[in-house]
Residue frames as qw, qx, qy, qz and C-alpha x, y, z in Angstrom:
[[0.674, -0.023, 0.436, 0.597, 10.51, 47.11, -37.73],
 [0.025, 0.729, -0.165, -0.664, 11.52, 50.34, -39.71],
 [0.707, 0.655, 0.183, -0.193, 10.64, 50.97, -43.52],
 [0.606, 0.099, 0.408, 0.676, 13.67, 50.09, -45.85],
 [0.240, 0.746, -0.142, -0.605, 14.46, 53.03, -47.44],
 [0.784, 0.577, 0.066, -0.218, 15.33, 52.87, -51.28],
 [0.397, 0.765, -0.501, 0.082, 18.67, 52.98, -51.34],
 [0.752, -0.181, 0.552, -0.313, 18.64, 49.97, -48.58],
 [0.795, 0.118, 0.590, -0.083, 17.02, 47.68, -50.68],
 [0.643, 0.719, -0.249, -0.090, 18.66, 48.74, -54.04],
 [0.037, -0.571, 0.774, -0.270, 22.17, 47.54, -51.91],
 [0.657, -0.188, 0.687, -0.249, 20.35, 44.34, -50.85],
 [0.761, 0.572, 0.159, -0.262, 19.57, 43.72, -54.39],
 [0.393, 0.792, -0.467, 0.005, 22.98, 44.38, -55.90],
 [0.179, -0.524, 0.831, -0.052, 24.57, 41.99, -53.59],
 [0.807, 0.290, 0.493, -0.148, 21.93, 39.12, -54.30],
 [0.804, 0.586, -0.096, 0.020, 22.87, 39.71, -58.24],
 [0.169, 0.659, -0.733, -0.009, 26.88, 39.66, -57.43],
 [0.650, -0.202, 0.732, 0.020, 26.75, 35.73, -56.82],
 [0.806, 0.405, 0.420, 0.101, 25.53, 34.63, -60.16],
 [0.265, 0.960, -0.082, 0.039, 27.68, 37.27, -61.46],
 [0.414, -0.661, 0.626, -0.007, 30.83, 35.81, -59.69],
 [0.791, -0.011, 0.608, 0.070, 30.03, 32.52, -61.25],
 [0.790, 0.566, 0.232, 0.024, 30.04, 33.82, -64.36],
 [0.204, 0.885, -0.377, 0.182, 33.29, 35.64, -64.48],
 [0.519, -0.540, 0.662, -0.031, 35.31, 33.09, -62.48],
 [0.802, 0.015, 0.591, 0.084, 34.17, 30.75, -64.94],
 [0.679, 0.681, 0.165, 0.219, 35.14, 32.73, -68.11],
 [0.262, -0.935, 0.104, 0.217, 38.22, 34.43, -66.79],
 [0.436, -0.429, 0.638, 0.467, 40.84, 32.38, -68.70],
 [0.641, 0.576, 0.503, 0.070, 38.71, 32.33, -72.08],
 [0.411, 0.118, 0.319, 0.845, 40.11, 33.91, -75.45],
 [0.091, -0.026, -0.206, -0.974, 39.14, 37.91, -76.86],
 [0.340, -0.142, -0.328, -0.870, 35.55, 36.86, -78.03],
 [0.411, -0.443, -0.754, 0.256, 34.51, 34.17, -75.33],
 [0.339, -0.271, -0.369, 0.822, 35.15, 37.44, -73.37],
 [0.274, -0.100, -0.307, -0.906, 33.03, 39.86, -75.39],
 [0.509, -0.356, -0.693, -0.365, 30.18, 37.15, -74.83],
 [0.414, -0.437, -0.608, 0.517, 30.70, 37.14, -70.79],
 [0.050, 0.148, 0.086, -0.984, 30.12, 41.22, -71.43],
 [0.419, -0.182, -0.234, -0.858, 27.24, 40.80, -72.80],
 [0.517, -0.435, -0.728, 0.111, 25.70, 37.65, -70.48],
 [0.321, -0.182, -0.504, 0.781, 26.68, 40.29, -67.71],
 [0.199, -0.013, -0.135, -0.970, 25.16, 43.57, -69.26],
 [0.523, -0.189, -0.519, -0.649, 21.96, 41.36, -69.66],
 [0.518, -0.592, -0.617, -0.007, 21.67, 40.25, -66.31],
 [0.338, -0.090, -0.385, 0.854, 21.91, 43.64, -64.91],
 [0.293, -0.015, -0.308, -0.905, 19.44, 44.76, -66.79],
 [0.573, -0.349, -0.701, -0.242, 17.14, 41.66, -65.64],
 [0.381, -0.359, -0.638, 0.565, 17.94, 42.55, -62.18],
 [0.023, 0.134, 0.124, -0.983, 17.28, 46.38, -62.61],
 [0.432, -0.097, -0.343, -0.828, 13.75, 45.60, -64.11],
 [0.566, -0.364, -0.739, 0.040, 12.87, 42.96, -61.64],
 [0.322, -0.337, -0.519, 0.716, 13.84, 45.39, -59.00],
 [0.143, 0.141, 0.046, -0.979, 11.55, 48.15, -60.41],
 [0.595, -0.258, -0.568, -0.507, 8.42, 45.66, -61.13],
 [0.518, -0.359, -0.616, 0.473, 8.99, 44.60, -57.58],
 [0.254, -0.120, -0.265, 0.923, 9.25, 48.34, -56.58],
 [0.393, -0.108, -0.134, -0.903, 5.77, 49.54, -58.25],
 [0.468, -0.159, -0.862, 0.117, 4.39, 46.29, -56.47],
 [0.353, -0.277, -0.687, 0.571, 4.53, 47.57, -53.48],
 [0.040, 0.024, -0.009, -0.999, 3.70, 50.80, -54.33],
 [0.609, -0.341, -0.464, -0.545, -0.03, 49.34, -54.67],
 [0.638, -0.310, -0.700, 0.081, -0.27, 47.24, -51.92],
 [0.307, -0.034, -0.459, 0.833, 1.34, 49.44, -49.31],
 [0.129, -0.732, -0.639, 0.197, -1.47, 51.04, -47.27],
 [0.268, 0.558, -0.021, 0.785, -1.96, 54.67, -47.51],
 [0.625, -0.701, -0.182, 0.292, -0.79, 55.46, -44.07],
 [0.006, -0.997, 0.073, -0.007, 1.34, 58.15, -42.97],
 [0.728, -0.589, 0.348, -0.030, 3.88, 55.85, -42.38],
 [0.780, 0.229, 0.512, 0.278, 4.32, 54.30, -44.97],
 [0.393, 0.909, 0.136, 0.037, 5.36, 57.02, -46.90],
 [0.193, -0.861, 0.470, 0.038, 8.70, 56.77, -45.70],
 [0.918, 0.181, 0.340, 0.099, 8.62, 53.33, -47.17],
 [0.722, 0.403, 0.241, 0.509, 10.60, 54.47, -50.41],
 [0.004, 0.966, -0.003, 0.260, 11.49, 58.00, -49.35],
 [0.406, 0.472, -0.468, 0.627, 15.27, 59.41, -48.72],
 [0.482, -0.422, -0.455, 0.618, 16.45, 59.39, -44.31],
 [0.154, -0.335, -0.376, 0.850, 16.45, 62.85, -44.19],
 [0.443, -0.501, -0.354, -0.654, 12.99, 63.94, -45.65],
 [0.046, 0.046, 0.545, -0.836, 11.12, 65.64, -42.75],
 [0.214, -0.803, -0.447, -0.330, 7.10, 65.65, -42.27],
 [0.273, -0.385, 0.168, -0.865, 5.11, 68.40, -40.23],
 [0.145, 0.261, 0.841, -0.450, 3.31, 66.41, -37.06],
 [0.001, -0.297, -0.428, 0.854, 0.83, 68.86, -37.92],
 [0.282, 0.083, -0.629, -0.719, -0.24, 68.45, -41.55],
 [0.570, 0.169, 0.725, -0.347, -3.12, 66.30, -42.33],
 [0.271, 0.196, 0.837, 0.433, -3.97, 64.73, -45.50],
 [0.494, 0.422, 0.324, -0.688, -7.10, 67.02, -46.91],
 [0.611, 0.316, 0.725, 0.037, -8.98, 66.01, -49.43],
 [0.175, -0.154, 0.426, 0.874, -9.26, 67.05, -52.87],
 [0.332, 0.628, 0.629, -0.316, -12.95, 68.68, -53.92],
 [0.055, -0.387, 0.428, 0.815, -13.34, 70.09, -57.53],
 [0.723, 0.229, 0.652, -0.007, -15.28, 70.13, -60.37],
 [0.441, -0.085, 0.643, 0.621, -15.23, 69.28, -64.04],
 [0.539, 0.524, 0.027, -0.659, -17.01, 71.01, -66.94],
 [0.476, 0.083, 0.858, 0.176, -18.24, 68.60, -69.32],
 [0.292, -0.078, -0.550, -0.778, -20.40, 71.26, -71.78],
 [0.561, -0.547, -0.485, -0.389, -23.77, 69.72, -70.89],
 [0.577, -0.699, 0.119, -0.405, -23.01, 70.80, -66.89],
 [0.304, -0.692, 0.481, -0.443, -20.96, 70.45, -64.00],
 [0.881, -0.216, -0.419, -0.044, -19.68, 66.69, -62.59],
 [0.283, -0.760, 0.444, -0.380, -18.61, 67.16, -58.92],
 [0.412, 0.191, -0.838, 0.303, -15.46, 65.04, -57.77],
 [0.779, -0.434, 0.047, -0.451, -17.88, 63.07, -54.96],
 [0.992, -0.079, -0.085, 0.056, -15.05, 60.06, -54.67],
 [0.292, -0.849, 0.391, 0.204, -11.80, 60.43, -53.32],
 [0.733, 0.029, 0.611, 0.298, -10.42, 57.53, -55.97],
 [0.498, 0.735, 0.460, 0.004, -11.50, 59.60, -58.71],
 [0.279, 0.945, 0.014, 0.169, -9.60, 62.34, -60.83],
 [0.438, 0.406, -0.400, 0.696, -6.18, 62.01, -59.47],
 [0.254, -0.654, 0.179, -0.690, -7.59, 62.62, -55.87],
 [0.883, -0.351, -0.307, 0.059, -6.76, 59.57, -53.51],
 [0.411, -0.820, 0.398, 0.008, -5.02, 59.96, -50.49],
 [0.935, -0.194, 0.158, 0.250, -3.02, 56.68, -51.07],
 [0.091, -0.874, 0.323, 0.350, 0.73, 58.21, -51.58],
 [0.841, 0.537, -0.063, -0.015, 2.41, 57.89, -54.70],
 [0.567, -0.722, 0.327, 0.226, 5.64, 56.69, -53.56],
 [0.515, -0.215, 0.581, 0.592, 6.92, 55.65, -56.94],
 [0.395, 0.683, 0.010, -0.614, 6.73, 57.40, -60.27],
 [0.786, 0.388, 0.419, 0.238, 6.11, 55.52, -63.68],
 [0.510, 0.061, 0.495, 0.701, 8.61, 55.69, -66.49],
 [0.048, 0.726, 0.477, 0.493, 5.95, 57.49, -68.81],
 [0.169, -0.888, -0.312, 0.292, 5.44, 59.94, -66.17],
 [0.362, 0.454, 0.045, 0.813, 6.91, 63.44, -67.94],
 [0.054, 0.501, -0.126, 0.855, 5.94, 66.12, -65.51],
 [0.349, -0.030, -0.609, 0.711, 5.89, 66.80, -61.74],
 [0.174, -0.891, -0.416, -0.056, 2.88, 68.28, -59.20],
 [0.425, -0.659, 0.088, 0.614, 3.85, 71.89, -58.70],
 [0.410, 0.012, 0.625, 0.665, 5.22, 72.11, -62.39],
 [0.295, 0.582, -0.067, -0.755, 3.60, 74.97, -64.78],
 [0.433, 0.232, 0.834, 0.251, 2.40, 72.98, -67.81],
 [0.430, 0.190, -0.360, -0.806, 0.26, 74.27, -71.19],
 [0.506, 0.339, 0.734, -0.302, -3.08, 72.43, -71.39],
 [0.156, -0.125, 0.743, 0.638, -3.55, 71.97, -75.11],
 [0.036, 0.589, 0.793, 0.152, -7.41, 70.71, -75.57],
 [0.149, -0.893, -0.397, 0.151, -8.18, 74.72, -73.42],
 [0.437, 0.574, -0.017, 0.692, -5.12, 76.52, -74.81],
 [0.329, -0.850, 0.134, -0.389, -4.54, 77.69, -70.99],
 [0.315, 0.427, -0.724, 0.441, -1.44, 77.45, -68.81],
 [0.883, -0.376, -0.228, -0.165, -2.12, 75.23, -65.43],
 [0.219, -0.501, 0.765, -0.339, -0.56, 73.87, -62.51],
 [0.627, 0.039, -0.773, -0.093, -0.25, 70.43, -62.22],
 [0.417, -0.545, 0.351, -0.637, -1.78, 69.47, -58.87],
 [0.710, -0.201, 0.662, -0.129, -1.94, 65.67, -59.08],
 [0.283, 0.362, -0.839, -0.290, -1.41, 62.51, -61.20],
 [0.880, -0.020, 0.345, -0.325, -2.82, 59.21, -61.94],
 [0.106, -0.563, 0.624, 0.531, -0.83, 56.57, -63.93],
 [0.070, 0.119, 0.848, 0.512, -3.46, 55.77, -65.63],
 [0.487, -0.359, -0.218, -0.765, -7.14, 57.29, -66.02],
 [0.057, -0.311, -0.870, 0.379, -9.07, 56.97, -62.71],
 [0.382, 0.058, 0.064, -0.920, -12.58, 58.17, -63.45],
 [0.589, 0.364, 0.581, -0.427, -16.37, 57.53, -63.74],
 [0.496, 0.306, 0.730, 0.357, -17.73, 55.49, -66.48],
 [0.417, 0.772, 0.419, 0.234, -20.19, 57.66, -67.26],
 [0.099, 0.942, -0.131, -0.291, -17.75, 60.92, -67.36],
 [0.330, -0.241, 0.746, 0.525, -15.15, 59.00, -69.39],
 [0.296, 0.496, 0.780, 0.242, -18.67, 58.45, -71.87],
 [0.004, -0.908, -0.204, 0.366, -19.34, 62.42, -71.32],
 [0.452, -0.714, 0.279, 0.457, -16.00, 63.20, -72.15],
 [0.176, -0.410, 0.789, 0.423, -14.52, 61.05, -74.69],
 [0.592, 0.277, -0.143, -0.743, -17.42, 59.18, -75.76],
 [0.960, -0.021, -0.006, -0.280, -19.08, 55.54, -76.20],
 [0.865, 0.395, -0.201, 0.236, -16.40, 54.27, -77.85],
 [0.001, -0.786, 0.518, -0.338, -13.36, 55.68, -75.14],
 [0.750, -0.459, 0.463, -0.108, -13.07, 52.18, -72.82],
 [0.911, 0.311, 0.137, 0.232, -11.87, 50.39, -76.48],
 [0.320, 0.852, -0.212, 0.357, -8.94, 53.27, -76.61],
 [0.844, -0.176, -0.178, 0.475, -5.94, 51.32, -74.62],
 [0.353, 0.444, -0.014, 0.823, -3.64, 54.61, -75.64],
 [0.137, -0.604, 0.215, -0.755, -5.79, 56.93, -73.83],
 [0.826, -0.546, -0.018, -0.135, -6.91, 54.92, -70.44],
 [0.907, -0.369, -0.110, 0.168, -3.85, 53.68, -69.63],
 [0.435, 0.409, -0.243, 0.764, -1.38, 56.79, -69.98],
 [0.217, -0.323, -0.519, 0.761, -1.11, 59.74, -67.40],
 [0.184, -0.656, -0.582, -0.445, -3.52, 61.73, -66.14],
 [0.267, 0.069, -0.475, 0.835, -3.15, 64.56, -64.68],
 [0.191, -0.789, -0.584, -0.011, -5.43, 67.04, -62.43],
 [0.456, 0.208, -0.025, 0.865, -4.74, 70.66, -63.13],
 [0.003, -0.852, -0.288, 0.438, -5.74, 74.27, -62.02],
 [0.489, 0.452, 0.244, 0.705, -5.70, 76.48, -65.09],
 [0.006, 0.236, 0.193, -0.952, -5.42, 80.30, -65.01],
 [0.346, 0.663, 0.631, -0.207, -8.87, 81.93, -65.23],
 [0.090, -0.645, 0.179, 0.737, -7.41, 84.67, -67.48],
 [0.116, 0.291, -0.762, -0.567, -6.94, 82.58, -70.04],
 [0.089, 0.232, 0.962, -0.109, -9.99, 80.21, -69.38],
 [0.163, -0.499, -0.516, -0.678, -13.44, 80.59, -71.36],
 [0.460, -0.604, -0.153, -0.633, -14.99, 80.31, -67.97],
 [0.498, -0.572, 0.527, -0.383, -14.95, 79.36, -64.32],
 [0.948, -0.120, 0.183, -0.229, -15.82, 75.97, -65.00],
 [0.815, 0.512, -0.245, 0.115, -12.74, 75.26, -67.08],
 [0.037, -0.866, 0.432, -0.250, -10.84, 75.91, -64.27],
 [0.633, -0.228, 0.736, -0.076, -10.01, 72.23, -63.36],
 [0.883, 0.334, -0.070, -0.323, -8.96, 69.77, -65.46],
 [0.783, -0.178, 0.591, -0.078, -8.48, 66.15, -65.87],
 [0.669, 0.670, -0.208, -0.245, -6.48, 65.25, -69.11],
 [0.924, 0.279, 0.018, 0.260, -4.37, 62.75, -70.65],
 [0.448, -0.518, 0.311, 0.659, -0.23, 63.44, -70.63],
 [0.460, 0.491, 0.553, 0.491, -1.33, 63.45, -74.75],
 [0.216, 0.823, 0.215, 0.479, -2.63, 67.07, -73.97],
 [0.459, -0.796, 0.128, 0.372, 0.12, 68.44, -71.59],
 [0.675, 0.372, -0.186, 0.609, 3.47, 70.05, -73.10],
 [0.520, -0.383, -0.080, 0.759, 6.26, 71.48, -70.96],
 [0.122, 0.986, 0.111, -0.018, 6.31, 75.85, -71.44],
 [0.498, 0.309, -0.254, 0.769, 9.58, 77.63, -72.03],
 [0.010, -0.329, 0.248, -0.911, 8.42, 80.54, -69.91],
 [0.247, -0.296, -0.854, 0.350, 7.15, 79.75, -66.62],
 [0.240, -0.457, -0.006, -0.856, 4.20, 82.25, -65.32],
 [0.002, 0.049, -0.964, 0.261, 2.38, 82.37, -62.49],
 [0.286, -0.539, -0.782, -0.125, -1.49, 80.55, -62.23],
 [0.325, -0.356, 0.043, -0.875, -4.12, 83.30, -61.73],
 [0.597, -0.434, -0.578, -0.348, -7.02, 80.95, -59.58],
 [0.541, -0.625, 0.268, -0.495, -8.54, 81.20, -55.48],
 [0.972, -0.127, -0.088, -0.175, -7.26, 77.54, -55.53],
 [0.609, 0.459, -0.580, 0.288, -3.63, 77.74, -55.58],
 [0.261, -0.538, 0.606, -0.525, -2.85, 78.73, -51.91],
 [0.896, -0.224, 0.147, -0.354, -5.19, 75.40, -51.14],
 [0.975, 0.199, -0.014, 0.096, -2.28, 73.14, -52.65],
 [0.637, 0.439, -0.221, 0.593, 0.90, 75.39, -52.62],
 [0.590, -0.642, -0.207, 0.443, 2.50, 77.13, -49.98],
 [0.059, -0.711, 0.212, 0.668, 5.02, 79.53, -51.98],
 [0.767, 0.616, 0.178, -0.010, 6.13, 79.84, -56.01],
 [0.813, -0.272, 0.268, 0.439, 9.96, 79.50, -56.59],
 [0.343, 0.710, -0.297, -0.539, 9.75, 81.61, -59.90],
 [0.265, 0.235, -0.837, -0.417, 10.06, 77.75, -61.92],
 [0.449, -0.275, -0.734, -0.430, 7.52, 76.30, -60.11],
 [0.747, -0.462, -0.072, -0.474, 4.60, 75.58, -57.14],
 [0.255, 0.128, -0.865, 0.413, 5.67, 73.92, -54.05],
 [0.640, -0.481, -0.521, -0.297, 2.99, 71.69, -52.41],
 [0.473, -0.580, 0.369, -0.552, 1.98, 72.27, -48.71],
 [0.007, -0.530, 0.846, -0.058, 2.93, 69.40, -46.41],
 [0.630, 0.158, 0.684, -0.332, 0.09, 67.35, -46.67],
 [0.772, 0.583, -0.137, -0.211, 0.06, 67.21, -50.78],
 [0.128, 0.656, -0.744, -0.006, 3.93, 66.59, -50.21],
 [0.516, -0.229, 0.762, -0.317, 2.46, 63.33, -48.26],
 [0.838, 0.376, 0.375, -0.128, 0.57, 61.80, -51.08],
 [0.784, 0.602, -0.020, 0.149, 3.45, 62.73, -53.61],
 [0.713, -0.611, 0.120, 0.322, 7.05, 62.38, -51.96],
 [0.779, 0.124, 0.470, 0.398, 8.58, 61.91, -55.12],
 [0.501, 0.628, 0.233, 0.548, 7.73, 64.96, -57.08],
 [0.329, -0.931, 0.011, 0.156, 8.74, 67.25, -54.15],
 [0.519, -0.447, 0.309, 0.659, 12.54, 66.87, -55.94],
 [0.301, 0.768, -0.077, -0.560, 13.76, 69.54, -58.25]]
């Protein structure tokens, strides 16, 4: 049996909500000015229950669903195309922490699981591929992945942020991205990755492009607004491949 696309099961949805929706208009159709005002708003409010059941239902799956190749096509438009040929690679990098070097050893870690992010959180503000300003290193970056919420080690979240960072709700459970900054602008090699809250990202007026040996590993060409991901990165992030 063939993945539902999204626009499928947004149509199976819509007709499920037009029954209770019939009942309620059939039964207020002969009602006076402000009966009528009240059926507008009973309506408005269960469209709005349906549209947020269908998107808690939609980031549902988005966990459960294996990361298989297949399955990416789970929530992804008919006429998106893979490459036979691609292959998921892994993501290998590390982080400077000041006291020395912590090498990404876990594919779960840092914004680096294969499992494909077929649906993107509200909160999410900015796109892999996407030129970005890294605030904490005052250096411009590509955005190369996402978490939608901190995935890391304890003890580099205790490196990082310190004892007291698992009691900080605010910062664990926004985005988190994984960038490549430019070395130009970077004190030093090591800075040349990084793993940072959406708190220190802002959006650039003036795109440029990312000096490092690492782009080609993730991008394929530069558009002059932003990084397009080769077709295996495109596989773990389906979503941010629109413009």
């Amino acid at each position: 049996m063939p993945w539902l696309q999204q626009n499928q099961l947004a149509i199976v949805f819509l007709l499920l909500a037009t029954v209770p929706l019939q009942f309620v208009l059939r039964r207020n159709q002969n009602t006076d000015d402000a009966a009528q005002r009240g059926v507008g708003f009973s309506v408005r409010r269960l469209v709005r229950g349906w549209h947020d059941w269908y998107t808690q239902w939609e980031e549902w799956f988005d966990e459960v669903l294996p990361p298989s190749e297949d399955a990416v096509d789970f929530f992804e438009d008919e006429d998106y195309e893979y490459e036979d040929e691609a292959e998921v690679e892994p993501m290998r990098f590390q982080l400077d922490l000041g006291d020395g070097l912590f090498l990404n050893e876990s594919n779960e870690w840092f914004a680096a699981s294969k499992k494909p992010r077929r649906k993107r959180p509200k909160n999410l503000r900015y796109k892999v591929g996407q030129i970005v300003f890294h605030t904490f290193s005052s250096t411009h970056c590509a955005i190369v992945g996402w978490d939608k919420e901190m995935k890391a080690p304890d003890l580099w979240v205790q490196l990082a942020y310190g004892e007291d960072a698992f009691e900080d709700e605010e910062l664990i459970e926004q985005p988190h991205y994984i960038m490549i900054c430019d070395v130009l602008e970077a004190e030093n090699l090591e800075d040349e990755f990084q793993y940072s809250p959406q708190d220190e990202v802002e959006s650039v007026a003036e795109v440029k492009k990312i000096v490092s040996s690492h782009i080609e590993h993730f991008f394929e060409a530069f558009d002059g607004r932003r990084y397009r991901m080769r077709p295996w990165l495109r596989k773990i992030y389906p979503r941010d491949n629109d413009d």
